[in-house]
VOVEX-773260 format. One line per 2 residues: their letters; for each residue y, x, z of N, C-alpha, C. Coordinates in steps of 0.1 Angstrom, whole numbers, plus 5000, padded with zeros to 4 digits. Layout:
! VOVEX-773260
A	Y,X,Z,Y,X,Z,Y,X,Z; ...
! end
This chain:
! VOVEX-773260
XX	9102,5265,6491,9098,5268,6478,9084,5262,6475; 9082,5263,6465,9067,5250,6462,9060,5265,6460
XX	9047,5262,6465,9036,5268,6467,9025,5263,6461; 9025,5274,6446,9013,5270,6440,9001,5274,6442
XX	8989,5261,6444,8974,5270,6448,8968,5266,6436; 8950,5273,6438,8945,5272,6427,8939,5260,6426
XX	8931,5259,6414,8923,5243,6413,8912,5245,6421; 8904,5258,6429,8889,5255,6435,8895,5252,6449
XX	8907,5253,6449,8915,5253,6467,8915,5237,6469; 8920,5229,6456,8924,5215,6457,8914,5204,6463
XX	8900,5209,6456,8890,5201,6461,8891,5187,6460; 8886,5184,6472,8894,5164,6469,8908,5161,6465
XX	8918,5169,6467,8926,5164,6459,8931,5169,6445; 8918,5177,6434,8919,5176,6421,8924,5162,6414
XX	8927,5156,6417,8930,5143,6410,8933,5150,6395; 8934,5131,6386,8936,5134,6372,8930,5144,6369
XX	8916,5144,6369,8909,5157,6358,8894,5149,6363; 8892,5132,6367,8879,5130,6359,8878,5123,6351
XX	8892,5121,6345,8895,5107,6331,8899,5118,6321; 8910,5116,6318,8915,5118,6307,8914,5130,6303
XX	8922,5139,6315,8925,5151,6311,8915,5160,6324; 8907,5173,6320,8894,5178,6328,8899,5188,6326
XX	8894,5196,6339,8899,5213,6338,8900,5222,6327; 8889,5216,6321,8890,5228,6307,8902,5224,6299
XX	8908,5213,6298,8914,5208,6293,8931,5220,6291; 8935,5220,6303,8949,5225,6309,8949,5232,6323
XX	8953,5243,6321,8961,5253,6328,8961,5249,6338; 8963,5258,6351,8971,5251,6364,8990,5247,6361
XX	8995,5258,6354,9006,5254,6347,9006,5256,6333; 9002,5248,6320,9002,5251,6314,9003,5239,6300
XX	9001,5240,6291,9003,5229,6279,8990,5226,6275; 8991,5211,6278,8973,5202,6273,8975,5206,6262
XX	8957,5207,6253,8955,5212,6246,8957,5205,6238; 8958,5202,6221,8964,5195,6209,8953,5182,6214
XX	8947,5181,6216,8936,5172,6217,8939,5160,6230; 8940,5167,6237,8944,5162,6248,8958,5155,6250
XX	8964,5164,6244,8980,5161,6241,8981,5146,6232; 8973,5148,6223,8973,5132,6214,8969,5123,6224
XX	8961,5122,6234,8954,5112,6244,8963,5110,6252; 8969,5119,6258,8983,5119,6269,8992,5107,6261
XX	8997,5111,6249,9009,5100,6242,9000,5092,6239; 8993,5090,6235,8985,5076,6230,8983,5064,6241
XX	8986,5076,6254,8978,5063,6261,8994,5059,6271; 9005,5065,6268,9019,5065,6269,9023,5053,6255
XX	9021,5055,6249,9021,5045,6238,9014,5031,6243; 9003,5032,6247,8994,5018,6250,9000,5010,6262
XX	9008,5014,6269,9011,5012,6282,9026,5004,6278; 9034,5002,6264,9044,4994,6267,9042,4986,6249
XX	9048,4974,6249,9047,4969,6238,9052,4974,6228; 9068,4979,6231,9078,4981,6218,9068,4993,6211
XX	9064,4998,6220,9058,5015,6213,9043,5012,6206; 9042,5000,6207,9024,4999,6195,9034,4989,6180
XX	9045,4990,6183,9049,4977,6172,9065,4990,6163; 9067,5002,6171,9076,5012,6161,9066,5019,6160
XX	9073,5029,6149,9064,5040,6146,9066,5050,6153; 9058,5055,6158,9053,5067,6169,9044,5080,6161
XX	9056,5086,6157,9047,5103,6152,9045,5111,6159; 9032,5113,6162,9030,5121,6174,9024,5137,6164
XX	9034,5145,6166,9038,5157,6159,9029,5168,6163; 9024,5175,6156,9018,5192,6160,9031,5199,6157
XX	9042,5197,6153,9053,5207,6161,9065,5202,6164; 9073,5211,6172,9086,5204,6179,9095,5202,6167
XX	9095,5203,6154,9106,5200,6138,9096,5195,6131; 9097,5183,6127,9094,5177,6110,9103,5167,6103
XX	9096,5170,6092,9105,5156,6080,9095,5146,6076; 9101,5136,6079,9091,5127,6079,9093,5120,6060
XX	9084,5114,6051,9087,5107,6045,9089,5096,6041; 9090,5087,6050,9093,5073,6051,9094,5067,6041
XX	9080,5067,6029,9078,5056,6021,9070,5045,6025; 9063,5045,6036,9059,5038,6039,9070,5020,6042
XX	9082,5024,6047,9088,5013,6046,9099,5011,6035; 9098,5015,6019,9103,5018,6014,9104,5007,6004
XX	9109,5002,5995,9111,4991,5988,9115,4997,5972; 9108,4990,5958,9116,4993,5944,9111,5003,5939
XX	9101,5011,5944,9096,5021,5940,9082,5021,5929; 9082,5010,5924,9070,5010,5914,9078,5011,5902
XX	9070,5019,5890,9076,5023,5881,9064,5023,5868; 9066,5027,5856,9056,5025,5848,9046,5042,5847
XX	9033,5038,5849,9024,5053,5854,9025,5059,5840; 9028,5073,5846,9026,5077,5834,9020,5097,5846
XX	9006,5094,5836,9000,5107,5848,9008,5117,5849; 9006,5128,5857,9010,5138,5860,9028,5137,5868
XX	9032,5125,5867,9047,5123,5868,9046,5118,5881; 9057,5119,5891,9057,5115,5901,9069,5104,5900
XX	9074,5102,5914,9085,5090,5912,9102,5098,5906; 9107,5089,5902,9120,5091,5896,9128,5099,5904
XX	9140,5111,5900,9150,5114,5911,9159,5100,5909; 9161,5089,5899,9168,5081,5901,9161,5070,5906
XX	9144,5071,5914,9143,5057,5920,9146,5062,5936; 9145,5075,5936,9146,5081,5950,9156,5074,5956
XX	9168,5083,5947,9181,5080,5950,9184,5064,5953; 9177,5055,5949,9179,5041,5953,9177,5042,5966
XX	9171,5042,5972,9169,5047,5990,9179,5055,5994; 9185,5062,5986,9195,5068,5996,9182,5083,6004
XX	9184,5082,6012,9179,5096,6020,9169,5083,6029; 9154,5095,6022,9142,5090,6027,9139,5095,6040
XX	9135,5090,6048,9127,5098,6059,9133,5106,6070; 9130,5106,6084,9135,5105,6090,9133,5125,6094
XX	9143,5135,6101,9140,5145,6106,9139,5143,6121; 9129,5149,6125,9126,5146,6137,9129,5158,6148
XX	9138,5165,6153,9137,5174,6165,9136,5173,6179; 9126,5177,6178,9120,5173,6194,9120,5189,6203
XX	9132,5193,6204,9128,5207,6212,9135,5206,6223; 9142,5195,6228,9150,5191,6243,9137,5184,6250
XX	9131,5191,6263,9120,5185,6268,9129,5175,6278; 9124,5164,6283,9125,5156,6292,9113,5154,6303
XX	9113,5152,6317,9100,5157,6324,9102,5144,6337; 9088,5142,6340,9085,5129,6348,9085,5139,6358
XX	9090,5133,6372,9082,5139,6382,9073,5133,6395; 9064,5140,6398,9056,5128,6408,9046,5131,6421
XX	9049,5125,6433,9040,5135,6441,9030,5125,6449; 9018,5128,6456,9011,5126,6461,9009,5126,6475
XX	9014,5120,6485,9014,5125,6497,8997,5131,6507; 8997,5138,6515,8982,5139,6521,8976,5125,6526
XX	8986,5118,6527,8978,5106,6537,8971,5100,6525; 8977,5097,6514,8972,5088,6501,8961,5092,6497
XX	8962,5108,6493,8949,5119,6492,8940,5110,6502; 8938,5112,6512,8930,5108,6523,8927,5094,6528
XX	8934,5087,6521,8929,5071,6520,8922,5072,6509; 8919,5076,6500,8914,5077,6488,8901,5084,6486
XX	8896,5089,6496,8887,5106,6494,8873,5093,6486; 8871,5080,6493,8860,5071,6489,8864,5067,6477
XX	8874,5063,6469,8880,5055,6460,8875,5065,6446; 8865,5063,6439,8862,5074,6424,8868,5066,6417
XX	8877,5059,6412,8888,5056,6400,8901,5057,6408; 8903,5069,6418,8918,5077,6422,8928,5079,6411
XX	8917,5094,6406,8924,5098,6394,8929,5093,6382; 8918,5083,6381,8923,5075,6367,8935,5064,6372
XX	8932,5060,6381,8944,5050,6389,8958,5061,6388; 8961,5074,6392,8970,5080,6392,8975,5082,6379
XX	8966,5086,6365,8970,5086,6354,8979,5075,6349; 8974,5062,6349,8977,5050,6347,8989,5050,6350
XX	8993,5051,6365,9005,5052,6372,9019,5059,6362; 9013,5076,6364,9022,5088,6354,9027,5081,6339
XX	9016,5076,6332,9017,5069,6315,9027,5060,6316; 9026,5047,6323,9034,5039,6324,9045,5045,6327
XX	9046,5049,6339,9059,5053,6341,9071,5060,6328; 9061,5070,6324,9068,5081,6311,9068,5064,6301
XX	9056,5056,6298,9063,5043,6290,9075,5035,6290; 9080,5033,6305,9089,5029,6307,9103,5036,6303
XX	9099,5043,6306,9114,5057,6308,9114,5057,6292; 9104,5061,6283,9105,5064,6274,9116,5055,6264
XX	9109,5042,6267,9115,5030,6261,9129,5029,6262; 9132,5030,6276,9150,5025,6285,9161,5038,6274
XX	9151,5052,6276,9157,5063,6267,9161,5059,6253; 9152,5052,6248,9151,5052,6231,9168,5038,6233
XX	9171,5032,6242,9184,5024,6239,9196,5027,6245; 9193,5038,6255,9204,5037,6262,9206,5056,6261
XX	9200,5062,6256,9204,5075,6251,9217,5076,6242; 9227,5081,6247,9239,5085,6239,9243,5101,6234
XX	9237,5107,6238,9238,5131,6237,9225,5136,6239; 9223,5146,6230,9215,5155,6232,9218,5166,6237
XX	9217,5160,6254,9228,5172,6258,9214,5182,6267; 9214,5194,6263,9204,5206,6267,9207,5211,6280
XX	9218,5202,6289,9220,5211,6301,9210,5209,6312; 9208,5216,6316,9199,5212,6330,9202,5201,6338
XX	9215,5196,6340,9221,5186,6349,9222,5172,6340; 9218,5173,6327,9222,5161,6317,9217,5151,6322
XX	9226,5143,6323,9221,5126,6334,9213,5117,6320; 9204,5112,6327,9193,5106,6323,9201,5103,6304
XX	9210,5092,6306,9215,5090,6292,9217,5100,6281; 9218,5110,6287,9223,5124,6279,9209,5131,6272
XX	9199,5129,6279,9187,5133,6277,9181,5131,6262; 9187,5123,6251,9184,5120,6239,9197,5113,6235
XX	9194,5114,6223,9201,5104,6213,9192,5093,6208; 9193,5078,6214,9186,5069,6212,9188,5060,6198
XX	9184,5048,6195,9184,5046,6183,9194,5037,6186; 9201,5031,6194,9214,5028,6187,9229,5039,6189
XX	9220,5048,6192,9235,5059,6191,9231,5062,6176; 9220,5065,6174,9219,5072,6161,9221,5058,6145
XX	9219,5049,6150,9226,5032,6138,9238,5039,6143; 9247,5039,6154,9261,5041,6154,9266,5052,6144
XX	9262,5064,6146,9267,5074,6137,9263,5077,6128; 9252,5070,6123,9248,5071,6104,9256,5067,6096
XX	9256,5075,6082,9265,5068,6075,9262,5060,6066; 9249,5056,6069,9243,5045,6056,9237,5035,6060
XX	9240,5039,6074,9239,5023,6085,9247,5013,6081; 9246,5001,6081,9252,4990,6082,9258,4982,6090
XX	9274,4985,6097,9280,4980,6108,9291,4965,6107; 9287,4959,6114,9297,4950,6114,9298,4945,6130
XX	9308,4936,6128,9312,4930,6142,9313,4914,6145; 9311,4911,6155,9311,4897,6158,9320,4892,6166
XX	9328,4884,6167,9339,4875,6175,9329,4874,6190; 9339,4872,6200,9338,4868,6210,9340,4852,6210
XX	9337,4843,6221,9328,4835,6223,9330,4828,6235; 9341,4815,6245,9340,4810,6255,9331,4805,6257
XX	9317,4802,6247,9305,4792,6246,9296,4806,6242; 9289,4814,6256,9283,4827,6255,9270,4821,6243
XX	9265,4813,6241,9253,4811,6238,9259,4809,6220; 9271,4802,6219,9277,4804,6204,9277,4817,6200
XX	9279,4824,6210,9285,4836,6201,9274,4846,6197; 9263,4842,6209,9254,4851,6205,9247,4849,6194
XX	9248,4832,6189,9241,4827,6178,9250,4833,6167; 9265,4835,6168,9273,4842,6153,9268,4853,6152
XX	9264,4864,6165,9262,4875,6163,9248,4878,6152; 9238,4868,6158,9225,4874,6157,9231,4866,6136
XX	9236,4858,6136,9238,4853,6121,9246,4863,6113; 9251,4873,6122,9261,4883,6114,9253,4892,6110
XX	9241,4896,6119,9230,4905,6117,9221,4904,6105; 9217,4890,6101,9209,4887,6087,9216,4887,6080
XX	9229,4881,6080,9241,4881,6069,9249,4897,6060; 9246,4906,6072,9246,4916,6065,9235,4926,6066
XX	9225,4921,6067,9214,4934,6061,9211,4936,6051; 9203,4947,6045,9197,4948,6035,9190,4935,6027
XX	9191,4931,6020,9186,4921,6012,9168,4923,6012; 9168,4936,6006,9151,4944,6007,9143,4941,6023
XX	9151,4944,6028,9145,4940,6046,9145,4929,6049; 9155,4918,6046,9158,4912,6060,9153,4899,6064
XX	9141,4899,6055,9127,4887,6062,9117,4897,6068; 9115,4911,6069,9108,4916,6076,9113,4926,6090
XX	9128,4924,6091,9132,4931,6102,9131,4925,6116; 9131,4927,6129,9137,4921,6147,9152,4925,6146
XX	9154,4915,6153,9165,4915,6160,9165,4921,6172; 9165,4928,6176,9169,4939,6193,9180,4937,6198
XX	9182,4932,6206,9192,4924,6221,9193,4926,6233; 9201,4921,6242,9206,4924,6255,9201,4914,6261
XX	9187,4913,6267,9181,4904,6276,9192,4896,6282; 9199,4895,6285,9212,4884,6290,9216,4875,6277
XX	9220,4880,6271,9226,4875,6256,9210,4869,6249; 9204,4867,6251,9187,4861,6250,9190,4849,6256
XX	9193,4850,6268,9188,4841,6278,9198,4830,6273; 9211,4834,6273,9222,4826,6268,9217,4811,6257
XX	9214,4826,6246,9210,4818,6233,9199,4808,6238; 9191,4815,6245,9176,4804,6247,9181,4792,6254
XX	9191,4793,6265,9199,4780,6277,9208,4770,6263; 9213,4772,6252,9223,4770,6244,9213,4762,6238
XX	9202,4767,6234,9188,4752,6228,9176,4751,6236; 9181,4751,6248,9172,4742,6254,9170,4735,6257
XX	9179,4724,6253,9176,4712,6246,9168,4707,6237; 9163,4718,6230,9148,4718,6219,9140,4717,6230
XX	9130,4706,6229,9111,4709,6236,9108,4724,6232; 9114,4723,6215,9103,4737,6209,9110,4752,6214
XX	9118,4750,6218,9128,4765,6224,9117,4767,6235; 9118,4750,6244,9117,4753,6257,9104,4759,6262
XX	9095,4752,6248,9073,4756,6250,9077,4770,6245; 9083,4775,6242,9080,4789,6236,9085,4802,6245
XX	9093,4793,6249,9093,4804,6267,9083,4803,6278; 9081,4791,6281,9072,4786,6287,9058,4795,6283
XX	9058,4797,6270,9045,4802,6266,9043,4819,6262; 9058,4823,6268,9056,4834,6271,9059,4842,6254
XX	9062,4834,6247,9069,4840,6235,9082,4838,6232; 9087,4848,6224,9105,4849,6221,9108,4840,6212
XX	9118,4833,6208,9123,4825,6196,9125,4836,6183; 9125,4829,6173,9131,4837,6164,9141,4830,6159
XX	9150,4833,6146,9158,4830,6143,9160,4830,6126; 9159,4818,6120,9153,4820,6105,9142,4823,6103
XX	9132,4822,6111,9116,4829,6108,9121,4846,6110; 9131,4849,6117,9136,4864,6121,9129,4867,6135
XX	9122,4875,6142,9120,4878,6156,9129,4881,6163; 9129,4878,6173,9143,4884,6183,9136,4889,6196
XX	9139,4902,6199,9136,4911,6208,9140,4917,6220; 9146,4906,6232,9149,4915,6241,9147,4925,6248
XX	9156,4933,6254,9151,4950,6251,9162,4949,6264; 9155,4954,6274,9161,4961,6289,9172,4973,6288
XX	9185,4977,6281,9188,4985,6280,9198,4987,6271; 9198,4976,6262,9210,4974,6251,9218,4968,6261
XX	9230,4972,6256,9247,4964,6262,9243,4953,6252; 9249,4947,6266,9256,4929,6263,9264,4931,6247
XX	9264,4924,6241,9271,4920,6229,9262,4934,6219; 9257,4934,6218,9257,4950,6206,9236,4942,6200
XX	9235,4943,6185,9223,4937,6184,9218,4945,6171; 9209,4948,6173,9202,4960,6159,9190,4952,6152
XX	9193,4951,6142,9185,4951,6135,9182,4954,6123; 9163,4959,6119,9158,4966,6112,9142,4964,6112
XX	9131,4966,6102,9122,4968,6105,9115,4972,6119; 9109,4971,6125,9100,4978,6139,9092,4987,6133
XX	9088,4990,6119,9080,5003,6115,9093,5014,6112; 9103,5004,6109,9117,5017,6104,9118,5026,6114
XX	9118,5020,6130,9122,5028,6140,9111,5041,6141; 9113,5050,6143,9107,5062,6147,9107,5068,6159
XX	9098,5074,6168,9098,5077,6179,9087,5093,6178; 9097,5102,6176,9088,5114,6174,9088,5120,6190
XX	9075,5121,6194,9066,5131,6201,9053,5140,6200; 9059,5153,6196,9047,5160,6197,9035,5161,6210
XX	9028,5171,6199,9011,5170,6209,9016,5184,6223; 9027,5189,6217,9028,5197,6230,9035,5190,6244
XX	9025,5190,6250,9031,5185,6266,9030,5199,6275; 9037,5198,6284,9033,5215,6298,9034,5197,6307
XX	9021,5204,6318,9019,5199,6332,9017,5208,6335; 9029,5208,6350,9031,5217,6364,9026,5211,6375
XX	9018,5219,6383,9012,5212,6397,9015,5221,6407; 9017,5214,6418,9019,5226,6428,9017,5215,6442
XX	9020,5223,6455,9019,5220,6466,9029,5221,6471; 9041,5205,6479,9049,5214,6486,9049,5210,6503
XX	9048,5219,6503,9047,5223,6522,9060,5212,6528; 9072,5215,6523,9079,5205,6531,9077,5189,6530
XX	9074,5185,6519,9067,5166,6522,9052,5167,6523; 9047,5174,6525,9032,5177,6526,9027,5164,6509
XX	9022,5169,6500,9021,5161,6489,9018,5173,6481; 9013,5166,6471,9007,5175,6457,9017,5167,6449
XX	9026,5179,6440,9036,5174,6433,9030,5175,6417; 9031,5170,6412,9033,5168,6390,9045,5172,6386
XX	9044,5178,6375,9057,5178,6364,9053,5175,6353; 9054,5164,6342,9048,5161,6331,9064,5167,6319
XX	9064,5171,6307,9072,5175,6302,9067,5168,6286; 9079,5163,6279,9075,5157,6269,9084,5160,6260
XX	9086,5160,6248,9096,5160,6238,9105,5155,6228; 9107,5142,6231,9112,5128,6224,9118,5133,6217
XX	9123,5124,6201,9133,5124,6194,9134,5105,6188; 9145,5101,6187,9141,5088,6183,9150,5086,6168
XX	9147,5081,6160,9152,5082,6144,9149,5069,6139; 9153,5067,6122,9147,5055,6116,9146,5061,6106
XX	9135,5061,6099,9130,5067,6081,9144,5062,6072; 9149,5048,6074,9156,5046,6060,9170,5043,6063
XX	9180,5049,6069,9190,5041,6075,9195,5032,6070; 9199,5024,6057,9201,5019,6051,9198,5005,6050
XX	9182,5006,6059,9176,4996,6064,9181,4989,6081; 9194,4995,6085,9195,4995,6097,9207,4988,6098
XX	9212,4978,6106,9221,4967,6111,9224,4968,6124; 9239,4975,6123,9242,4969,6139,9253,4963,6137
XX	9254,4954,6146,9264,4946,6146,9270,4945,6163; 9284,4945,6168,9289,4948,6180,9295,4936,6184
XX	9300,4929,6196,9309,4918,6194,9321,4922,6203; 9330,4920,6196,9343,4926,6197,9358,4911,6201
X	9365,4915,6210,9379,4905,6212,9385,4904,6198
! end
């Protein structure tokens, strides 16, 4: 059984409390404080690309409604004071804004062995080096979750995918998503080019010079081998940047299935996390290590569905 001690017992191995987060900060078991909690996700946010380029609400509580005019289109009207916007310019949007429930925690776990403690006792950026470590990691996970989440299943044993409902489960079951399908393809790199063209072809008209295309890193690769016979495909890999497609971005993403390709704004997407986090720390005697539990709240959504394109490719 884990054996919790106190923080004056830890001594040198206090880690993580001379950067970010400091004793006054949190509990031995307990929830960073609002303050703290915003610096925890922010710096979980800084640590992966997709998450500085969707929108990230980082919530003071586990339920909100978001208003999602900010990616909203058609809404100017003639001022007239005291009046707000139309119930019939509303209704042009369909259903604004995204609800966010974030009360299914999801939790990192992570431990420290003695020997590491003790190669380290000289090293004064340990702690911050261990933070670094924890963020990324929750960035990574966070990200794989937001594509390959299919249930919001509350069970204790819910296998990683179950842990949320990601954003292309939730384009799947909207009903003001926009779904279509693409042919299959003995020339993989054709088909991916019909797919990503079925994608513009039916989006929103309002969107679809400012939406990405989100893809199956394989089905990328295809398309990019299919014109690389362009110099200009080829310098743009080379240079560490994605092609686009019509002046459209295209976005490989670790975690979409082969054939299936979303597209939508990158501010449409929504990634709600509140400021409430719990960190658990303890000692366990059997791997000799100082263990972490980081606990977070995800919900992943899009403000406008309507603004949202999936397209699947089908026999």
């Amino acid at each position: 059984m884990p054996n919790t001690i106190s923080d004056d017992v830890l001594n040198l191995q206090d880690i993580m409390k001379g950067g970010a987060i400091k004793p006054q900060d949190v509990r031995l078991d307990g929830v960073l404080d609002a303050k703290i909690g915003r610096t925890f996700v922010n710096d979980v946010i800084a640590n992966h690309a997709l998450l500085g380029m969707v929108t990230v609400d980082i919530a003071g509580a586990l339920t909100k409604k978001r208003s999602g005019l900010s990616v909203s289109k058609g809404l100017l009207q003639r001022h007239t004071p005291g009046k707000a916007l139309t119930e019939a310019q509303l209704a042009k949007l369909s259903t604004i804004g995204a609800k966010l429930d974030m009360q299914n925690g999801v939790e990192l776990r992570a431990h420290i062995n003695d020997d590491t403690l003790l190669d380290n006792q000289d090293n004064a950026n340990f702690d911050t080096e261990q933070y670094d470590v924890f963020t990324t990691a929750f960035s990574n996970d966070i990200v794989y979750l937001g594509w390959v989440g299919t249930a919001d299943n509350g069970a204790p044993a819910a296998p990683f995918n179950e842990l949320a409902k990601g954003w292309l489960t939730v384009a799947a079951e909207a009903t003001e998503s926009i779904k279509a399908t693409s042919p299959v393809n003995a020339n993989k790199g054709k088909e991916v080019e019909a797919a990503l063209y079925k994608v513009i072809d039916s989006a929103n008209e309002d969107i679809v010079e400012e939406m990405t295309i989100f893809l199956n890193p394989t089905d990328y690769r295809a398309y990019v081998r299919m014109l690389g016979k362009e110099m200009l495909a080829l310098k743009l890999i080379e240079d560490g940047k994605f092609l686009t497609i019509e002046g459209i971005p295209l976005s490989p993403q670790k975690g979409i299935p082969a054939g299936t390709y979303l597209g939508t704004p990158e501010k449409n997407m929504v990634l709600g996390l509140p400021k409430h986090i719990k960190r658990k720390r303890w000692y366990e005697d059997d791997i000799d290590a100082l263990c972490y539990k980081f606990v977070v709240y995800p919900d992943y959504e899009f403000d406008i569905k309507k603004y949202v394109t999936l397209v699947t490719v089908v026999p």
